[in-house]
PDB file with one MODEL, atoms N, CA, C and O in Angstrom:
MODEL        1
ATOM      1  N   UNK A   1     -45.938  34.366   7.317  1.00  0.00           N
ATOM      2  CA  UNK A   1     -45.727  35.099   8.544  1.00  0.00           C
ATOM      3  C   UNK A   1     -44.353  34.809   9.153  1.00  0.00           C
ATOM      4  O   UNK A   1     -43.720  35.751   9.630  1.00  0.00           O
ATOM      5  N   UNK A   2     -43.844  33.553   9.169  1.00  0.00           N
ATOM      6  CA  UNK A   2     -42.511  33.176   9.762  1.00  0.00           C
ATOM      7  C   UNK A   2     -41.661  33.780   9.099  1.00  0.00           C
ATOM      8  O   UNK A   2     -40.766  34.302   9.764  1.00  0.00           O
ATOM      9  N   UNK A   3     -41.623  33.889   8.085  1.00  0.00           N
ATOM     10  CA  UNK A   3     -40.486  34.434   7.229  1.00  0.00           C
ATOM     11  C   UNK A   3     -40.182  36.020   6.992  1.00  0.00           C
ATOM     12  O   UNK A   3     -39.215  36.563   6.460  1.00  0.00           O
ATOM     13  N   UNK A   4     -41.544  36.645   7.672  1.00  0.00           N
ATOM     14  CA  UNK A   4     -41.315  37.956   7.917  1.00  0.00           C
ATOM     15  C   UNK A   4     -40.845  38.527   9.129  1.00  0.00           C
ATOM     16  O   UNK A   4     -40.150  39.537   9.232  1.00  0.00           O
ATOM     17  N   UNK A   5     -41.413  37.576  10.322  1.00  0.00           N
ATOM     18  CA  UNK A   5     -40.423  36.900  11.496  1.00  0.00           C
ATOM     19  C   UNK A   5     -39.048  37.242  11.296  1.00  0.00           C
ATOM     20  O   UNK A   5     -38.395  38.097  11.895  1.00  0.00           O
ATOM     21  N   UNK A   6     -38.589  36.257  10.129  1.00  0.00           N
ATOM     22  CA  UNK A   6     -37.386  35.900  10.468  1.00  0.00           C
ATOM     23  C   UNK A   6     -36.116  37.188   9.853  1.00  0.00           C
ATOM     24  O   UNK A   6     -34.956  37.533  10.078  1.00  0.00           O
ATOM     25  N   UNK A   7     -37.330  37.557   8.926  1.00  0.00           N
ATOM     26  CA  UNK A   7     -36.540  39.077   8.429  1.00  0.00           C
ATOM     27  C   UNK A   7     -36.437  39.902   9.200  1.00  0.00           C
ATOM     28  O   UNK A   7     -35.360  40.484   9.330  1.00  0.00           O
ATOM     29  N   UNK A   8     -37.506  40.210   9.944  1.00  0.00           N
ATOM     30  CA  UNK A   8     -36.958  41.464  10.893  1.00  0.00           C
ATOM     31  C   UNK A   8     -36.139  41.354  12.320  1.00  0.00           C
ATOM     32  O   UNK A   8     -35.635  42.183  13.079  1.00  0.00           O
ATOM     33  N   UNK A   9     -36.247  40.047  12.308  1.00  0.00           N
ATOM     34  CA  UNK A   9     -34.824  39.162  13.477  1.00  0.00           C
ATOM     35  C   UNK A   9     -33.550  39.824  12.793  1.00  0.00           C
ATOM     36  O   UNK A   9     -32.805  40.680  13.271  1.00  0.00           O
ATOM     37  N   UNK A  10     -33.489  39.166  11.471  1.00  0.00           N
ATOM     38  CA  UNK A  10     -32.014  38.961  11.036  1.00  0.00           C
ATOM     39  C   UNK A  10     -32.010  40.667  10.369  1.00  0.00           C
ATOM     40  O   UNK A  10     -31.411  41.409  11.148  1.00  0.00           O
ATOM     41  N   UNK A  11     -32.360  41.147   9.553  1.00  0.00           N
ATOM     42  CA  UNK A  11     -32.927  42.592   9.169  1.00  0.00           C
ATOM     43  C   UNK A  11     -31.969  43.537   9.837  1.00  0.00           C
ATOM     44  O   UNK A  11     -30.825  43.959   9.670  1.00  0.00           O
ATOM     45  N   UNK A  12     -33.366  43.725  10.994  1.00  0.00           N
ATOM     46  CA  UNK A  12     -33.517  44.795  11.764  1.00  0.00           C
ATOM     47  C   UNK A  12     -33.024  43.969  13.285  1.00  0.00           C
ATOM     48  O   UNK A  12     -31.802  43.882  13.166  1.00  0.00           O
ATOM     49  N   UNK A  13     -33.207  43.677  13.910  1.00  0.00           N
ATOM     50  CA  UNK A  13     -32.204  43.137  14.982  1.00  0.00           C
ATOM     51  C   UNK A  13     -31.276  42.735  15.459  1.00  0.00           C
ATOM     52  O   UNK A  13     -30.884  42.725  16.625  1.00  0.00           O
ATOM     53  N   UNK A  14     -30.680  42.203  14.110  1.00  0.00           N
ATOM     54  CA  UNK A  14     -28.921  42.327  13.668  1.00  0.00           C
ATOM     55  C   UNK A  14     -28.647  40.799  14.094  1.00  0.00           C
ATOM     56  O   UNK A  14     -27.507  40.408  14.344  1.00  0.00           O
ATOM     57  N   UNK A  15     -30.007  39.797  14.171  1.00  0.00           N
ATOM     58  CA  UNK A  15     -29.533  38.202  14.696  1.00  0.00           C
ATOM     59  C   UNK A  15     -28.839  37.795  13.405  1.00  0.00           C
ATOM     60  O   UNK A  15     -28.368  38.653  12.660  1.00  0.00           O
ATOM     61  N   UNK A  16     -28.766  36.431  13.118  1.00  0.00           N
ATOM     62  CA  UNK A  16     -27.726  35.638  12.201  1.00  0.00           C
ATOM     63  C   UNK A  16     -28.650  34.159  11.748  1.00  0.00           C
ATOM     64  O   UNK A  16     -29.378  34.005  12.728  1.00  0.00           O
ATOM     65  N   UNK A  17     -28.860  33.403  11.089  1.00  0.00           N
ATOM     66  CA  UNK A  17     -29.595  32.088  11.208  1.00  0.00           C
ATOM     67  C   UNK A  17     -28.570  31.237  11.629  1.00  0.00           C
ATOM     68  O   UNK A  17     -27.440  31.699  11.788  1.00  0.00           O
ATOM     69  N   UNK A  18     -28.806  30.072  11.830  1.00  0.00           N
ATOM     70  CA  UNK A  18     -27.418  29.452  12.612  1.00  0.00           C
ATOM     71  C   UNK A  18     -28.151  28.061  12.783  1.00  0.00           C
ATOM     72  O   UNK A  18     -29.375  28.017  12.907  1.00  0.00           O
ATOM     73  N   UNK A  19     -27.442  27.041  12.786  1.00  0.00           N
ATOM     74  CA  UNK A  19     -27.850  25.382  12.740  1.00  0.00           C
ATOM     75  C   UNK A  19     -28.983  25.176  14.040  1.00  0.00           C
ATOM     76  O   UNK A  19     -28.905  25.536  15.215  1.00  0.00           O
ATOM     77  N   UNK A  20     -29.940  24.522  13.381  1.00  0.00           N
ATOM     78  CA  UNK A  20     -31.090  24.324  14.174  1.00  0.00           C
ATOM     79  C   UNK A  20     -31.010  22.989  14.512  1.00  0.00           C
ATOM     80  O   UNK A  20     -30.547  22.206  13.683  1.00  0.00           O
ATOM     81  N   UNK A  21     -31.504  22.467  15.948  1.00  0.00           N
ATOM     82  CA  UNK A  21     -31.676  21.537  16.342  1.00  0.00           C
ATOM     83  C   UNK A  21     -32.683  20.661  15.511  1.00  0.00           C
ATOM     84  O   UNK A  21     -33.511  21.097  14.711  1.00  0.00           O
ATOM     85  N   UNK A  22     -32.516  19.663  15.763  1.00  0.00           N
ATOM     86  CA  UNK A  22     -33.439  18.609  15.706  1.00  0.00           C
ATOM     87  C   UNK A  22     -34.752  18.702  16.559  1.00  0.00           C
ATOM     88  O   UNK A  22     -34.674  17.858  17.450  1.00  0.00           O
ATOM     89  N   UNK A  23     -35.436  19.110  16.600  1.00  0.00           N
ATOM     90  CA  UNK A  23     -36.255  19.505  17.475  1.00  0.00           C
ATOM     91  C   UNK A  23     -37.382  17.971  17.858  1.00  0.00           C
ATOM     92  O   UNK A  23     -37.712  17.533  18.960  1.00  0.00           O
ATOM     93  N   UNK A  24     -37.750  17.452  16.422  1.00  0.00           N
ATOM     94  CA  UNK A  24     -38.606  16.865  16.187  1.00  0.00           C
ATOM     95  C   UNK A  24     -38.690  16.397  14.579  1.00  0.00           C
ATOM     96  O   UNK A  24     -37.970  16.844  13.685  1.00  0.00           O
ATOM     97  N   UNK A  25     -39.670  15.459  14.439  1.00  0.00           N
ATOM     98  CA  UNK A  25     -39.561  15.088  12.916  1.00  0.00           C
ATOM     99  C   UNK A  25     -41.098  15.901  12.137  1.00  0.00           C
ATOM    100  O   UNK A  25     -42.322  15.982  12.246  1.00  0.00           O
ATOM    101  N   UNK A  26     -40.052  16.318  11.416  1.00  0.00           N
ATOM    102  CA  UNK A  26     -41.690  17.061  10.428  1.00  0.00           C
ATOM    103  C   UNK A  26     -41.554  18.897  11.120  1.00  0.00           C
ATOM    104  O   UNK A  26     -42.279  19.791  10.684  1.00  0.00           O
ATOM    105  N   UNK A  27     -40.705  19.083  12.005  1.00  0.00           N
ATOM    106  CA  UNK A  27     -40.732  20.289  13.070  1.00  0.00           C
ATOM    107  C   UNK A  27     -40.205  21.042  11.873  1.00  0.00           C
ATOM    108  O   UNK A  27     -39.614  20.327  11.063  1.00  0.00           O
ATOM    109  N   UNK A  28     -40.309  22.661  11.503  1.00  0.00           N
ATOM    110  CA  UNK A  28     -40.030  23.593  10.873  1.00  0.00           C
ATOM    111  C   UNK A  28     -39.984  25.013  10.716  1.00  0.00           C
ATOM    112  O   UNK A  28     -41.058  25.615  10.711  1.00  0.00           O
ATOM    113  N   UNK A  29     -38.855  25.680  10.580  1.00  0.00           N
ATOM    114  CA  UNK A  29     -38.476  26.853  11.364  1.00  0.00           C
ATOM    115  C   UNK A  29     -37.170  27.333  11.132  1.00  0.00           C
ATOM    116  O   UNK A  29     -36.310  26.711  10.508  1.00  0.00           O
ATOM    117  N   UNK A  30     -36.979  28.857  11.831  1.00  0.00           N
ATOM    118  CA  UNK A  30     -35.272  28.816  11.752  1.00  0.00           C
ATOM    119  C   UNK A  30     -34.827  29.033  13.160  1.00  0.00           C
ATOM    120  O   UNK A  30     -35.547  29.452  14.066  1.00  0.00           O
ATOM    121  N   UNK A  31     -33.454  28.676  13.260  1.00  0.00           N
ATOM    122  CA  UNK A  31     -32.973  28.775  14.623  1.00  0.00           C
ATOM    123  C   UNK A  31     -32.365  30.695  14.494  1.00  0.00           C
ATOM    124  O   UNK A  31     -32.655  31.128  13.379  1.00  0.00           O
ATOM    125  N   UNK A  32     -31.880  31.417  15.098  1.00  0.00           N
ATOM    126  CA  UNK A  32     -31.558  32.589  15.177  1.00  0.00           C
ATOM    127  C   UNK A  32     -30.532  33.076  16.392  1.00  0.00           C
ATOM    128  O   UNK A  32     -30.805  33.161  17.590  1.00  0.00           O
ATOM    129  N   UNK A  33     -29.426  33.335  15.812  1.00  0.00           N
ATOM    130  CA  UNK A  33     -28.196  33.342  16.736  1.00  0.00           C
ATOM    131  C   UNK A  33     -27.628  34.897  17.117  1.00  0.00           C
ATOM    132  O   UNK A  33     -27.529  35.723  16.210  1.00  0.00           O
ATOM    133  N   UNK A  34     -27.296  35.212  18.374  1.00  0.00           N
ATOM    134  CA  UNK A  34     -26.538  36.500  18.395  1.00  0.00           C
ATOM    135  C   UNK A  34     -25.060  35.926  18.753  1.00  0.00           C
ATOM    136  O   UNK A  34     -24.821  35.285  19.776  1.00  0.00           O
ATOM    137  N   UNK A  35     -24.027  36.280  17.670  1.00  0.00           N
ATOM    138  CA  UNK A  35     -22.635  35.732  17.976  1.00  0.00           C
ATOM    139  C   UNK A  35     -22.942  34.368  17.555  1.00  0.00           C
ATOM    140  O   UNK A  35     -23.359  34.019  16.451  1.00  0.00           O
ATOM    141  N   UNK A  36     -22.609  33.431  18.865  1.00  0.00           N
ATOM    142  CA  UNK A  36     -22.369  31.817  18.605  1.00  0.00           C
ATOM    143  C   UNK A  36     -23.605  31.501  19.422  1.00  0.00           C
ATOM    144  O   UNK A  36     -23.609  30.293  19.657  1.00  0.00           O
ATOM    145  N   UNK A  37     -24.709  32.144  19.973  1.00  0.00           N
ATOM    146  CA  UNK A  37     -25.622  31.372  20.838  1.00  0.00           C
ATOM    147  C   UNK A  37     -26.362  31.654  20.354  1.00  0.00           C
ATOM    148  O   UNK A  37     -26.387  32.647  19.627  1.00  0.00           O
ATOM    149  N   UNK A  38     -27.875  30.383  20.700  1.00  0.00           N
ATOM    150  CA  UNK A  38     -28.915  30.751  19.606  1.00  0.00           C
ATOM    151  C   UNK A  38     -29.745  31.427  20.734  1.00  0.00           C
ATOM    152  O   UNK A  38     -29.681  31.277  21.954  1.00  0.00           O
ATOM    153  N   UNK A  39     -30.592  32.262  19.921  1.00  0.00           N
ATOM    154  CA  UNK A  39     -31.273  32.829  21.410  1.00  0.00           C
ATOM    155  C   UNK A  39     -32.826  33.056  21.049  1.00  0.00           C
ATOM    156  O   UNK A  39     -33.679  33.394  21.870  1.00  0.00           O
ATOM    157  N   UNK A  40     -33.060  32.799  19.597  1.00  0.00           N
ATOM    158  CA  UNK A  40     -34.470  32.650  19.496  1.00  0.00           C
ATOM    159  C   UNK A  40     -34.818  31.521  17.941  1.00  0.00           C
ATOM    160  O   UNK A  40     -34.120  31.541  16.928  1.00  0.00           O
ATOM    161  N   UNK A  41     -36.111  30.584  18.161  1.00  0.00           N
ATOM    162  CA  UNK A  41     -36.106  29.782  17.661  1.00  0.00           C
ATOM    163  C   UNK A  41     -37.822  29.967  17.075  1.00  0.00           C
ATOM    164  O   UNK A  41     -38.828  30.077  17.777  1.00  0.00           O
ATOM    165  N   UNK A  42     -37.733  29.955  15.702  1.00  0.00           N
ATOM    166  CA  UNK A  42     -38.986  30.609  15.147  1.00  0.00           C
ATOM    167  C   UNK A  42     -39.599  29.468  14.391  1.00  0.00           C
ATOM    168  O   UNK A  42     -39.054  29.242  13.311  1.00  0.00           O
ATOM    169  N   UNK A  43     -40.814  28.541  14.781  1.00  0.00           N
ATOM    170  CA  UNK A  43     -41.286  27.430  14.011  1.00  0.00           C
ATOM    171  C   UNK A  43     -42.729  27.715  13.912  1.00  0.00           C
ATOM    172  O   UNK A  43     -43.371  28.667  14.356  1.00  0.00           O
ATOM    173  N   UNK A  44     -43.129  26.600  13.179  1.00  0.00           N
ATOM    174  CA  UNK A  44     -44.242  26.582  12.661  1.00  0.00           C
ATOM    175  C   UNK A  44     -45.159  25.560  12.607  1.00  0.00           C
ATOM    176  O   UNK A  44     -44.718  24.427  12.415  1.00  0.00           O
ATOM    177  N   UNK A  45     -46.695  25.771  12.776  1.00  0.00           N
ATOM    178  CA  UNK A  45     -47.237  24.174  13.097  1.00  0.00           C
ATOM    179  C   UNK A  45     -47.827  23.953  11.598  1.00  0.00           C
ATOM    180  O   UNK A  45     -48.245  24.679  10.696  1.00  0.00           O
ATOM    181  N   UNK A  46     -47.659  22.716  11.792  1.00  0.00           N
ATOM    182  CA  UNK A  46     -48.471  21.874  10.643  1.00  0.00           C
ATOM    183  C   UNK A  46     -49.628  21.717  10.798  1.00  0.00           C
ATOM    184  O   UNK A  46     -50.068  21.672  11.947  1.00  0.00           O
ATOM    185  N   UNK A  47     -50.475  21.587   9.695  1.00  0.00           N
ATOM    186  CA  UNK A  47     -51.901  20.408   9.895  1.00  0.00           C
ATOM    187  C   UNK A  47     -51.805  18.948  10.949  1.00  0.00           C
ATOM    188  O   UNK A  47     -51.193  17.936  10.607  1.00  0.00           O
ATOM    189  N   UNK A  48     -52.341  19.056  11.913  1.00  0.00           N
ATOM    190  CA  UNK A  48     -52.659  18.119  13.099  1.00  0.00           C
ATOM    191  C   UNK A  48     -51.571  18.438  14.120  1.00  0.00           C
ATOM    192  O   UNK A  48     -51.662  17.656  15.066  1.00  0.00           O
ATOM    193  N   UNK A  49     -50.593  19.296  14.258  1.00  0.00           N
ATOM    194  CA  UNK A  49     -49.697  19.825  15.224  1.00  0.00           C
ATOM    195  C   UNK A  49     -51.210  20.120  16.197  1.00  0.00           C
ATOM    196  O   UNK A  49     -52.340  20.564  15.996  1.00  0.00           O
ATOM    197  N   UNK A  50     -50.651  19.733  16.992  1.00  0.00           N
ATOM    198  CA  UNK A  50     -51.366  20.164  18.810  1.00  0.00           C
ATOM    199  C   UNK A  50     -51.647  21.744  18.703  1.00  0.00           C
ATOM    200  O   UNK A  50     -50.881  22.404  18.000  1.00  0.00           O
ATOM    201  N   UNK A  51     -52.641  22.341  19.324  1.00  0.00           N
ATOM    202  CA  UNK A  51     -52.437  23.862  19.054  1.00  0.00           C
ATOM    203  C   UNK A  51     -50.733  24.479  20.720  1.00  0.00           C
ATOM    204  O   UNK A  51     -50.182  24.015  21.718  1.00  0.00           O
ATOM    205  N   UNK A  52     -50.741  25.414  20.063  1.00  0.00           N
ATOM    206  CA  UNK A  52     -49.404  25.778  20.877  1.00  0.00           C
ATOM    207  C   UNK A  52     -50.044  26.250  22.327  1.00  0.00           C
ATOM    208  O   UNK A  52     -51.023  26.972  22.518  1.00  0.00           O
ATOM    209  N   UNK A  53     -49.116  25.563  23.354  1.00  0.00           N
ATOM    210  CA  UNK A  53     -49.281  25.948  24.666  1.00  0.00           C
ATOM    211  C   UNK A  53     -49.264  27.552  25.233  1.00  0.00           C
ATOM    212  O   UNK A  53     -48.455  28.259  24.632  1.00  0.00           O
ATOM    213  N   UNK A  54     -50.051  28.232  26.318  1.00  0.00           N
ATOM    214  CA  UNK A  54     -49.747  29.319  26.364  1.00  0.00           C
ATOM    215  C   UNK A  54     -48.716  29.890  27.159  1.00  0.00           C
ATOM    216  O   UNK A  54     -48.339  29.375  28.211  1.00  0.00           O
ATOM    217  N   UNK A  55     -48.025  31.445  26.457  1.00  0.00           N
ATOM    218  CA  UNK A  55     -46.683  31.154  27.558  1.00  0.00           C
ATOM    219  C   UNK A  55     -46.817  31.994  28.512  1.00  0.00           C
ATOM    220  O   UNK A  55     -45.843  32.495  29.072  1.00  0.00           O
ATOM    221  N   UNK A  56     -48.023  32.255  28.819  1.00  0.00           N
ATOM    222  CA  UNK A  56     -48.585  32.661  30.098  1.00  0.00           C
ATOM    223  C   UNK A  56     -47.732  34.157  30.452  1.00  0.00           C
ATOM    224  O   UNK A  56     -48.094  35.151  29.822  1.00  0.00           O
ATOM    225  N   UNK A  57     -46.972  34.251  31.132  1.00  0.00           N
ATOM    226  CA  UNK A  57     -46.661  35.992  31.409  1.00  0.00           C
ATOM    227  C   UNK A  57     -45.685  36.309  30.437  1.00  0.00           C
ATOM    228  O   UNK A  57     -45.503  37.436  29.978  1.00  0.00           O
ATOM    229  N   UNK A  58     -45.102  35.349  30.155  1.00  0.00           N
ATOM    230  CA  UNK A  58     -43.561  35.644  29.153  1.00  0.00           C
ATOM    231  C   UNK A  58     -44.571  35.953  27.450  1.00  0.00           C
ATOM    232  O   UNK A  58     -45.121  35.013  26.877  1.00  0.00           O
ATOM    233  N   UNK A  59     -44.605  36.974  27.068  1.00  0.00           N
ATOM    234  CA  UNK A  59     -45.245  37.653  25.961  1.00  0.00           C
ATOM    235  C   UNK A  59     -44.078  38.431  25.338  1.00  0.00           C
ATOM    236  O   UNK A  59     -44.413  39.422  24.689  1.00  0.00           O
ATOM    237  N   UNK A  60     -43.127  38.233  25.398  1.00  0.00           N
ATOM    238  CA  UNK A  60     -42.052  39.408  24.702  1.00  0.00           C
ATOM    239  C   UNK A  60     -40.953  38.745  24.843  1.00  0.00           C
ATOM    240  O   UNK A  60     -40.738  37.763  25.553  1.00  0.00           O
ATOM    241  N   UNK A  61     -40.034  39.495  23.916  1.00  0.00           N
ATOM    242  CA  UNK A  61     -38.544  39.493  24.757  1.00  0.00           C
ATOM    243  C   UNK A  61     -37.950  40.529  24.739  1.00  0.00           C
ATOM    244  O   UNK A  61     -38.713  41.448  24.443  1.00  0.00           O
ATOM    245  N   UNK A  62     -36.785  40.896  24.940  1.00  0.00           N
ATOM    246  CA  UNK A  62     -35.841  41.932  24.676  1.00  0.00           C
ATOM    247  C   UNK A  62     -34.375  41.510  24.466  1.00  0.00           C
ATOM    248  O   UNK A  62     -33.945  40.357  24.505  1.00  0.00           O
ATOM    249  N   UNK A  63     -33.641  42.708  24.222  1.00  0.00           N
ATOM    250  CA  UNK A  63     -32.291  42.518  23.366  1.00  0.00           C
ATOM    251  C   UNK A  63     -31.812  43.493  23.868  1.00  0.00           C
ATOM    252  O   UNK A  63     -32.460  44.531  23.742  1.00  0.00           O
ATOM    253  N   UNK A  64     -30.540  43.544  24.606  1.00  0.00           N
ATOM    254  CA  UNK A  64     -29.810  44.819  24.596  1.00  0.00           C
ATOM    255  C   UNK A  64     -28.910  44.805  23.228  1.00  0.00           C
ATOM    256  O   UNK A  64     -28.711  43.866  22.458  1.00  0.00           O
ATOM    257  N   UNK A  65     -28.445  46.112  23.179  1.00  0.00           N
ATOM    258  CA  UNK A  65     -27.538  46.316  21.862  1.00  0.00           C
ATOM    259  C   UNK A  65     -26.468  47.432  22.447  1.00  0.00           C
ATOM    260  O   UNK A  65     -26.715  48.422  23.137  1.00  0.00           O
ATOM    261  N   UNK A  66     -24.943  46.857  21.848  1.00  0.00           N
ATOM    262  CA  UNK A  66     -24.077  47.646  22.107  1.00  0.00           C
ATOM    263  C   UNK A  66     -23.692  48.791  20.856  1.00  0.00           C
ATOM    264  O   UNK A  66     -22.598  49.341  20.730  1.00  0.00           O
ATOM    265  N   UNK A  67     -24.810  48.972  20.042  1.00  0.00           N
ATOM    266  CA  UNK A  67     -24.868  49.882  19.046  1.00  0.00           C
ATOM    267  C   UNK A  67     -26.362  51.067  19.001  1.00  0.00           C
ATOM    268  O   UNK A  67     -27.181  50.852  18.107  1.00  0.00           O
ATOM    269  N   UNK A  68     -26.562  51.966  19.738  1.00  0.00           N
ATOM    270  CA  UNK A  68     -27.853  52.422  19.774  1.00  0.00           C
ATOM    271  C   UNK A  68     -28.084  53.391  18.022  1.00  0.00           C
ATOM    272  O   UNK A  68     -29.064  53.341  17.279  1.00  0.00           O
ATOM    273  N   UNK A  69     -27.019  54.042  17.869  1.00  0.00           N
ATOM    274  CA  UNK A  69     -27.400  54.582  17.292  1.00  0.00           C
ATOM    275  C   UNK A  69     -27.475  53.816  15.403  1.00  0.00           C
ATOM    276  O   UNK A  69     -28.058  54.210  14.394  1.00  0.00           O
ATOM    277  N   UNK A  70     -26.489  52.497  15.700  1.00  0.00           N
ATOM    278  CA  UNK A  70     -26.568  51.657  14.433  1.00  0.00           C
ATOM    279  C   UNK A  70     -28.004  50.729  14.487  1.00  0.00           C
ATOM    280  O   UNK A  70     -28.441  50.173  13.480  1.00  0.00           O
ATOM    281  N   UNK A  71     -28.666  50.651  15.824  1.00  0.00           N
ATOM    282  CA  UNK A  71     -29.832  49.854  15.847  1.00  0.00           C
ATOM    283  C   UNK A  71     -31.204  50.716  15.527  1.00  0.00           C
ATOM    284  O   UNK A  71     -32.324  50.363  15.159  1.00  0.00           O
ATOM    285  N   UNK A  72     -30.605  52.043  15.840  1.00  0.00           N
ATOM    286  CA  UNK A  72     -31.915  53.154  15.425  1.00  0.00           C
ATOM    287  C   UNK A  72     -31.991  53.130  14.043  1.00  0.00           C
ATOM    288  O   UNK A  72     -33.070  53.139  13.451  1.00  0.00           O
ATOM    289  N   UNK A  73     -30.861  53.097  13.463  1.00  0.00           N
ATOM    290  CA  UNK A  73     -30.759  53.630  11.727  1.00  0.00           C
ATOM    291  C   UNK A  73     -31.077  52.174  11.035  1.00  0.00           C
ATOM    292  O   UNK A  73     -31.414  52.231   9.852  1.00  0.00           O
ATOM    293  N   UNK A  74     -31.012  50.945  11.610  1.00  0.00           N
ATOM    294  CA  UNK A  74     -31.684  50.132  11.149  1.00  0.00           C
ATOM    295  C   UNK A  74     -33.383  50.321  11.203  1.00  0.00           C
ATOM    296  O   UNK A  74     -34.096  50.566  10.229  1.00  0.00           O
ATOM    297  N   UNK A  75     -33.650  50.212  12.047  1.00  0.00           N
ATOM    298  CA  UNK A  75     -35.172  50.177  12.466  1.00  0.00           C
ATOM    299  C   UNK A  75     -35.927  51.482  11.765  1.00  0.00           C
ATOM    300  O   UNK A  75     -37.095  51.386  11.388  1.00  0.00           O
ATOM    301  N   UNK A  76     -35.319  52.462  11.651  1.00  0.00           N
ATOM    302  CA  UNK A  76     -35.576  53.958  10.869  1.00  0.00           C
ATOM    303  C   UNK A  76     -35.778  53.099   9.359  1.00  0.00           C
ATOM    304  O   UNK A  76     -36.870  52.955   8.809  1.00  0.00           O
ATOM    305  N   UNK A  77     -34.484  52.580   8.843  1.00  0.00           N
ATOM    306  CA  UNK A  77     -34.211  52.370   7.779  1.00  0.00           C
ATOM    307  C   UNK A  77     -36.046  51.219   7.126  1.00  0.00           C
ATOM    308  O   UNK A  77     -36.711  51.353   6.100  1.00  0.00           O
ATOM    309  N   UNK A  78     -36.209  50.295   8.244  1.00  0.00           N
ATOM    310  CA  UNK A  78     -37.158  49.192   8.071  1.00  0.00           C
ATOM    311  C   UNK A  78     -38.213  50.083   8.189  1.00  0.00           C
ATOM    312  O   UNK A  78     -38.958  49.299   8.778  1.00  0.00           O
ATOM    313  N   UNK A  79     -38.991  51.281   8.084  1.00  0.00           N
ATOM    314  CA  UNK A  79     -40.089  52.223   8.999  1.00  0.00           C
ATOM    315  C   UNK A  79     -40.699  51.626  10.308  1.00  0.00           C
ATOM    316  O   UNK A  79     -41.908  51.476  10.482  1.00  0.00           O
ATOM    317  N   UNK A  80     -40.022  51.401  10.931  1.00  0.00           N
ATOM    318  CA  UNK A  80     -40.001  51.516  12.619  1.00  0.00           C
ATOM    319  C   UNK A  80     -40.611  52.529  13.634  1.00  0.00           C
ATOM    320  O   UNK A  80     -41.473  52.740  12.781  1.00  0.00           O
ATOM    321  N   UNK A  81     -40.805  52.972  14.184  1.00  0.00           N
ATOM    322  CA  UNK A  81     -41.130  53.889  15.297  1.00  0.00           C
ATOM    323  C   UNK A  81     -40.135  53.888  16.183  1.00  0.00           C
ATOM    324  O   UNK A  81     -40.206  54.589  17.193  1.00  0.00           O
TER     325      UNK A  81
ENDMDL
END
Protein backbone atom coordinates (compact mmCIF):
# COMPACT_ATOMS: atom_id res chain seq x y z
CA UNK A 1 0.00 0.00 0.00
CA UNK A 2 2.86 2.57 0.84
CA UNK A 3 4.46 2.18 -2.23
CA UNK A 4 1.43 2.86 -4.22
CA UNK A 5 1.25 5.91 -1.90
CA UNK A 6 4.32 6.86 -2.87
CA UNK A 7 3.74 6.46 -6.67
CA UNK A 8 0.98 8.51 -7.04
CA UNK A 9 2.80 11.36 -4.78
CA UNK A 10 5.79 11.26 -6.99
CA UNK A 11 3.67 9.97 -10.37
CA UNK A 12 0.86 11.98 -10.45
CA UNK A 13 1.48 14.91 -8.03
CA UNK A 14 4.71 15.83 -9.39
CA UNK A 15 6.45 15.43 -5.48
CA UNK A 16 10.27 14.20 -5.54
CA UNK A 17 11.62 11.59 -2.63
CA UNK A 18 14.16 13.51 -0.75
CA UNK A 19 16.35 12.56 2.57
CA UNK A 20 14.26 11.39 5.39
CA UNK A 21 14.72 12.12 8.86
CA UNK A 22 15.62 9.97 11.44
CA UNK A 23 12.46 9.70 12.78
CA UNK A 24 13.04 6.74 15.04
CA UNK A 25 14.83 3.34 15.05
CA UNK A 26 13.17 0.50 13.09
CA UNK A 27 10.74 3.71 11.64
CA UNK A 28 10.04 3.14 7.72
CA UNK A 29 8.86 5.11 4.89
CA UNK A 30 9.63 7.80 2.35
CA UNK A 31 10.04 11.40 2.98
CA UNK A 32 8.39 13.44 -0.18
CA UNK A 33 9.55 16.87 -1.25
CA UNK A 34 8.03 19.77 -3.43
CA UNK A 35 11.30 21.77 -4.60
CA UNK A 36 13.66 21.66 -1.40
CA UNK A 37 10.85 21.20 1.37
CA UNK A 38 9.53 18.08 2.49
CA UNK A 39 5.92 18.35 2.77
CA UNK A 40 4.66 14.86 3.16
CA UNK A 41 6.09 11.90 5.02
CA UNK A 42 4.65 8.35 4.21
CA UNK A 43 5.55 5.44 6.93
CA UNK A 44 4.64 2.40 8.03
CA UNK A 45 3.95 0.38 11.25
CA UNK A 46 5.54 -2.69 12.20
CA UNK A 47 4.45 -5.69 14.27
CA UNK A 48 4.08 -4.20 17.97
CA UNK A 49 4.15 -0.40 16.62
CA UNK A 50 1.37 1.31 18.89
CA UNK A 51 -1.75 1.53 16.62
CA UNK A 52 -1.64 5.18 14.93
CA UNK A 53 -3.19 8.14 16.73
CA UNK A 54 -6.29 9.77 15.24
CA UNK A 55 -5.85 12.95 13.27
CA UNK A 56 -9.09 13.95 14.19
CA UNK A 57 -10.40 16.79 11.59
CA UNK A 58 -7.20 16.98 9.47
CA UNK A 59 -8.29 13.90 6.94
CA UNK A 60 -6.73 15.30 3.71
CA UNK A 61 -4.45 17.57 2.30
CA UNK A 62 -4.12 19.68 -0.65
CA UNK A 63 -1.58 21.04 -3.16
CA UNK A 64 -1.84 23.97 -5.24
CA UNK A 65 -0.15 23.63 -8.69
CA UNK A 66 1.25 26.25 -10.92
CA UNK A 67 0.56 23.88 -13.90
CA UNK A 68 -3.31 23.03 -14.29
CA UNK A 69 -3.35 21.87 -17.40
CA UNK A 70 0.18 19.68 -16.99
CA UNK A 71 -1.46 18.34 -13.61
CA UNK A 72 -4.74 17.34 -15.52
CA UNK A 73 -2.77 15.38 -18.26
CA UNK A 74 -0.98 13.69 -15.54
CA UNK A 75 -3.88 12.49 -13.53
CA UNK A 76 -5.86 11.76 -17.07
CA UNK A 77 -2.71 9.99 -18.01
CA UNK A 78 -2.83 7.75 -14.29
CA UNK A 79 -7.06 7.18 -14.96
CA UNK A 80 -8.02 9.82 -12.58
CA UNK A 81 -11.33 11.58 -12.54
Amino acid sequence: MIERQRRFHVGVAGLHEGPRPAFRSGSRGHCLHAGETDVLHLTTAGRGDASPASTGRLNHLAFACADLAATRARMDAAGLA
